[in-house]
Structure formats: structure tokens, C-alpha cells
C-alpha positions, 0 to 999 in steps of 0.5 A, a space after each residue: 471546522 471545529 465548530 461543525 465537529 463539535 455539532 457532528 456529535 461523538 461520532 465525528 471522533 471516529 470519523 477524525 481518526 479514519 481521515 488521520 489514519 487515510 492521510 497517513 497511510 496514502 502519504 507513506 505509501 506514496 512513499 514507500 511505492 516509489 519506483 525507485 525504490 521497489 524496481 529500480 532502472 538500473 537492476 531492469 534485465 533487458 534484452 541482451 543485457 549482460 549480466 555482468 552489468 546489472 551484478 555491477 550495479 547491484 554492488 555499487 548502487 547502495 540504493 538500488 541494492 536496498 530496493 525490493 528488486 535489489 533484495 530479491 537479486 542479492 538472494 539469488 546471488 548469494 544463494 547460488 553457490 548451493 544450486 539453482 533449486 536452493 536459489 530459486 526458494 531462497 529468491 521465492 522466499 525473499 519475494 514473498 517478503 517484499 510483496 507483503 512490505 509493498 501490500 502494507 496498509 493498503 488493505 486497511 486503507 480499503 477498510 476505512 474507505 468501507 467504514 466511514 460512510 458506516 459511520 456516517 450513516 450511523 451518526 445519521 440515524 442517531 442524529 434523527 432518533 435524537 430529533 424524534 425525542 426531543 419532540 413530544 408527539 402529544 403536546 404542541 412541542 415546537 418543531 425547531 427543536 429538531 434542527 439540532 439532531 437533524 444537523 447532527 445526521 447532515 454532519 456526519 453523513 457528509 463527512 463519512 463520505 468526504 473520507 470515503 471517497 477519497 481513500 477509496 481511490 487511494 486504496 484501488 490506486 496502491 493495489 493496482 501498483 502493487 500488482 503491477 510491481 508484483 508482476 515485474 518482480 516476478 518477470 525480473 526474477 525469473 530473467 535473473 534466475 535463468 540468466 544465472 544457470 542457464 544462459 551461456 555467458 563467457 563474461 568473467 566478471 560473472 564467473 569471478 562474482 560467482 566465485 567469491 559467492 561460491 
């Protein structure tokens, strides 16, 4: 392996950090974009669910309550002692601030999926301007002389593509997650924010959790 980065030429430099940085920003984010960890099952609204139940777990659960799901619901919640409208900003703004946690990375992922096969390209083209200068059109150069540069083009053509390939499926992975996450997000906060203003609930464990946000 070294021996080809070393005959790949000073572009393969480029090209090594391009792969370091992919194989880091796809492992983080594989991380990072675990369902668990953004919308958590035990948050989920669903049909006839009490509202009680899923304040209840907001407050036991530490994990779920350190999820983006969770963050979003404890704005809400906290908020809604100065009114739905202030409730409904303060949740928006907390949202906003997710989403750009869950985007991280990911567009710099789709750039270097854009630039390696640039990069290997452009060791291509100096690999054979290199072949076409070691010969000397008006002597009877030995046309061997060329195998390096040439070897450099190979090089590094192949190896932007093997970075390119597999951090373009990464990157058009990670964005359509996160647009999945972003559109439950949006449906959960929505559910939450009506269920706590407008929905009738005798509960009293949602009336006493509002009071003590109150």
C-alpha cells in the first residue's frame, strides 16, 4: 500500500486526507444519527396516547431527554407557562438547532465525494504531462521512460474514484435520514404542541406537571 501512495505521486497526500476525513465523518455520523438518539420510541406521540405518559418518560428517561426529540419536548414544556405562541418559537428555535446538529458534516461529506475524482483527475493529467517530458520528441529517447508518469495517472485515478464512490453513497445516505428525521420531528412537535394547548385532557399529572412549569 505505501509503495503505490509513494509511486501515486504528491497528490496522493490529498487524496489519503480525503479518504481519513470520509472514514471519520461516515463513522460519527453512524453514530450520531442513531434513532435512539434523535427520536427516541418512548417520546413517539401516538394515537391516543396520554400525554402524561410520554411527560413521564421525558423525566425518567435521561437518555431519551438528552435526544433531539427530547430537547424539542422539554422547550416546549418548559415554555408553556408564558403561552402557546412563546411555546411554539422557543420549540421552532430549539428544532432549528437540532437540525443543524443532525446536518453536521454531512455536506462536507458530499464535497469530497465531489473533489477526489477532481484530484484524481488532476494526478492523471500531471502523471502524463510528466510521461510526455521525460521523452525528447527529437531523439530516439527510449519510450519506457514513460511507464512512470503514466503509472502516476493510473494511480491516482484510481484512487479518487475508490474514495468517491463510497463517500457518495454515504453522503445521499446521511441526507435522506436526516430528511426523514427532520419530517417526524416536525410531525412529533406539532402533536406535542397541540396536545399541550388545545387537546382536552383531565389528566392530573399533565395539569400538576404544568403547574410546577408554571
Amino acid at each position: 500500500m505505501w509503495e503505490l501512495i509513494k509511486a501515486g505521486g504528491w497528490l496522493m497526500l490529498p487524496l489519503v486526507l480525503c479518504s481519513i476525513f470520509t472514514v471519520a465523518i461516515s463513522i460519527e455520523r453512524f453514530i450520531r444519527l442513531r434513532r435512539i438518539s434523535v427520536l427516541p420510541k418512548s417520546l413517539l406521540i401516538q394515537k391516543n396516547q396520554p400525554l402524561a405518559t410520554v411527560i413521564n418518560n421525558l423525566k425518567t428517561d435521561a437518555n431519551a431527554s438528552q435526544s433531539s426529540l427530547g430537547f424539542i419536548f422539554n422547550e416546549g414544556l418548559d415554555a408553556s407557562k408564558n403561552g402557546e405562541q412563546f411555546a411554539r418559537a422557543q420549540m421552532e428555535a430549539t428544532a432549528s438547532r437540532e437540525i443543524s446538529y443532525l446536518e453536521k458534516n454531512i455536506n462536507f461529506l458530499g464535497t469530497l465525494s465531489a473533489a477526489a475524482p477532481l484530484l484524481g483527475l488532476l494526478g492523471t493529467v500531471v502523471g502524463i504531462i510528466e510521461s510526455f517530458l521525460v521523452i525528447d520528441l527529437g531523439s530516439n529517447s527510449n519510450p519506457t521512460m514513460m511507464i512512470p508518469g503514466i503509472s502516476k495517472a493510473l494511480i491516482t485515478t484510481a484512487a479518487g474514484m475508490l474514495i468517491a464512490i463510497p463517500a457518495l453513497f454515504a453522503y445521499r445516505y446521511f441526507q435522506r435520514l436526516v430528511q426523514e428525521y427532520v419530517a417526524e420531528l416536525e410531525q412529533q412537535a406539532t402533536l406535542f404542541h397541540a396536545a399541550l394547548f388545545y387537546q382536552e385532557n383531565d389528566d392530573a399529572q399533565v395539569k400538576n406537571d404544568l403547574k410546577v412549569a408554571g
